[in-house]
C-alpha positions in Angstrom: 12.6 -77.7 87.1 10.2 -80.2 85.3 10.7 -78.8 82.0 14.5 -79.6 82.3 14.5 -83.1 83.6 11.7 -84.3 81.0 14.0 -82.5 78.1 17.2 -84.1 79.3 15.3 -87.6 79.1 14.0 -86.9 75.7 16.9 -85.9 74.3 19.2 -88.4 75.6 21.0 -90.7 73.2 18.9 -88.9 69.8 21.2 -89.6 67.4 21.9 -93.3 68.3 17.8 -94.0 69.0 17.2 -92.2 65.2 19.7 -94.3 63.3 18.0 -97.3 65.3 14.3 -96.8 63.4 16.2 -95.3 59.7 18.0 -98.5 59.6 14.4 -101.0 60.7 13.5 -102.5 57.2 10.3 -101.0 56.4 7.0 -103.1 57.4 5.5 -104.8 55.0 2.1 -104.6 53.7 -1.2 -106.8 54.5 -2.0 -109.9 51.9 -5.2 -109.2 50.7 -8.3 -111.4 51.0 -8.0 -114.1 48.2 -11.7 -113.8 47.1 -11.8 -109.9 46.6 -13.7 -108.7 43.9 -10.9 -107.5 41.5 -9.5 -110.2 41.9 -12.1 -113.0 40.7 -12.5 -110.5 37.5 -8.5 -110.8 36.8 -8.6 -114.6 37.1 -11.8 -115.6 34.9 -10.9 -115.0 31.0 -15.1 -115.2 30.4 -16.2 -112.4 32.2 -13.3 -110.3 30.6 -14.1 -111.2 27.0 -17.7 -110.6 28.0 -16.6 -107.2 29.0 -14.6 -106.3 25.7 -16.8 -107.8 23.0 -19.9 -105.8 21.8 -23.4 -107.3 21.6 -24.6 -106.5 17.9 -28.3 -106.9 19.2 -27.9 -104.0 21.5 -26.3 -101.9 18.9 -28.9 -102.4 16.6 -31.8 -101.3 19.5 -29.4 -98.3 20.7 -29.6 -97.2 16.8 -33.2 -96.7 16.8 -33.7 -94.8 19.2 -33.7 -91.0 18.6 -34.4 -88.4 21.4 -35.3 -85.5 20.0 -35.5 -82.5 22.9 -37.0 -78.7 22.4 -37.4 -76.0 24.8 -40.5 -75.1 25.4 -41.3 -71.2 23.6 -40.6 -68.6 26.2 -43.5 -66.5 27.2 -43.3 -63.1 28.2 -45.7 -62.8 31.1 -48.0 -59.7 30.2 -49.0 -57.8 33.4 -51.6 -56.4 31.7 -51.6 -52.8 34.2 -49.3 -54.4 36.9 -46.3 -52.7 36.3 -44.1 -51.6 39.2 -44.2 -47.9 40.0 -41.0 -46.2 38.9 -40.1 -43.0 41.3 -39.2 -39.9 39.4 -37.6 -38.1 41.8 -37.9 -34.7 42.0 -34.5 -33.2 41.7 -33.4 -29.4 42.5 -30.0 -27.6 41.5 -28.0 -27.0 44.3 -27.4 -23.5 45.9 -23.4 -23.2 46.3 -20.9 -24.8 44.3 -17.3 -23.8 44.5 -15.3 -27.1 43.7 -16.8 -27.6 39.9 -16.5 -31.1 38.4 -16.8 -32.6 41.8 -19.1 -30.6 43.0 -23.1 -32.4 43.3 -25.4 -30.8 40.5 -28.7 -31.8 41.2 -30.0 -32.9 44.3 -33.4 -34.7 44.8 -36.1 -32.9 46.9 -36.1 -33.2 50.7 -32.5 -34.0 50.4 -29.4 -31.4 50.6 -25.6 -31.9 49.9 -22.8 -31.7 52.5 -22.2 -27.9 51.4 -25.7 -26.4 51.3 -26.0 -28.5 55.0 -23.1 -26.4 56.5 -24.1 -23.3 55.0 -28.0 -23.3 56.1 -26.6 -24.5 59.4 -24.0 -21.5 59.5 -26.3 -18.9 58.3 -28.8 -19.8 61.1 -25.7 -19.4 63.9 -25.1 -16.1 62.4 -28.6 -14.9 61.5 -31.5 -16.6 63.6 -33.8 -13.9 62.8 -33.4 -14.4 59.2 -33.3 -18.0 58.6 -35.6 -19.3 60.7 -36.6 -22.6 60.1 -39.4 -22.1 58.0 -37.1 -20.1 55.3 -34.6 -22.9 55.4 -37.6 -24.8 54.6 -38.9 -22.8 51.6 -35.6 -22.4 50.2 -34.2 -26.0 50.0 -37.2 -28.0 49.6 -37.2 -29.7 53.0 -39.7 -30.6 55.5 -40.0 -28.5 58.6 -40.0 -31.3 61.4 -36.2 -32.6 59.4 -35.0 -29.1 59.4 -36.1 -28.4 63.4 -34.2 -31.5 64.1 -31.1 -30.3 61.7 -30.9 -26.6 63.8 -31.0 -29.0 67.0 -28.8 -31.2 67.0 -26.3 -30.0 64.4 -23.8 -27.4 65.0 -20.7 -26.3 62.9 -17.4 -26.1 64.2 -16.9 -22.5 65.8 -12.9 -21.6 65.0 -11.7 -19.0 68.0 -8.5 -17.5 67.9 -6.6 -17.0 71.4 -4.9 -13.4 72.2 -1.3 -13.9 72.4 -1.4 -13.5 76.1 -3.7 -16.1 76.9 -1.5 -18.4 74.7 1.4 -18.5 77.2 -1.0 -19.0 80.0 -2.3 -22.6 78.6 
């Protein structure tokens, strides 16, 4: 109910009130100070044909002076034995590869691709007896403690198909 009285009040007589302030003349400006700064420079002629003429004395002193400015030589900072390790990585080739181009060539050690991964952790579902940790190990070039963590906590997807009577039952 507020909302409705306030907006009937503000706009009441619009048009009118706008006309009103478009037709005002528009204020005018305040005079400056008489003793501003511009305005002593525009009313003494001396200072401004000090400004424009040129004072040969100066000229003659700005003349001879030359500045001559070199780099100094860079140095290249012999470490004499402190170079920074590089790490050659070790790298393997990698046990599958069915997708060609894309597929990762070379791995480094201690490190498998996405498709080794699922098949190591496959073959272990299918086969504990055979690849045991410690095979899994040997054969991809990992460390035992990563690959006992790898069989724990990793497990691939299991696809199981429904019989057809089941099916109508869910």
């Amino acid at each position: 109910m507020g909302g409705r009285l306030t907006r009937v009040f503000r706009t009441f007589n619009v048009e009118s009130r706008a006309r009103r302030e478009i037709s005002k003349e528009k204020p005018v400006p305040a005079p400056r100070h008489p003793s501003s700064r511009l305005d002593e420079l525009a009313d003494h002629s001396k200072i401004q044909e000090e400004i424009i003429r040129k004072d040969d004395r100066l000229l003659t002193l700005l003349k001879d002076v030359y500045v001559e400015s070199r780099d100094p030589p860079v140095r290249v900072k012999d470490g004499g034995g402190e170079h920074l390790p590089c790490k050659q990585e070790e790298k393997r080739l990698t046990k599958l590869g069915h997708l060609g181009d894309l597929d990762v060539k070379k791995v480094p050690k201690g490190k498998i691709s996405i498709v080794e991964a699922l098949t190591l952790l496959n073959n272990h579902k299918l086969h504990p007896q055979i690849w045991t940790a410690e095979k899994i190990a040997v054969e991809y070039s990992l460390e035992l403690k990563e690959v006992n963590s790898l069989l724990e906590f990793f497990i691939p997807f299991a696809v199981q198909e429904f019989p057809k009577e089941t099916k109508k039952a869910i």
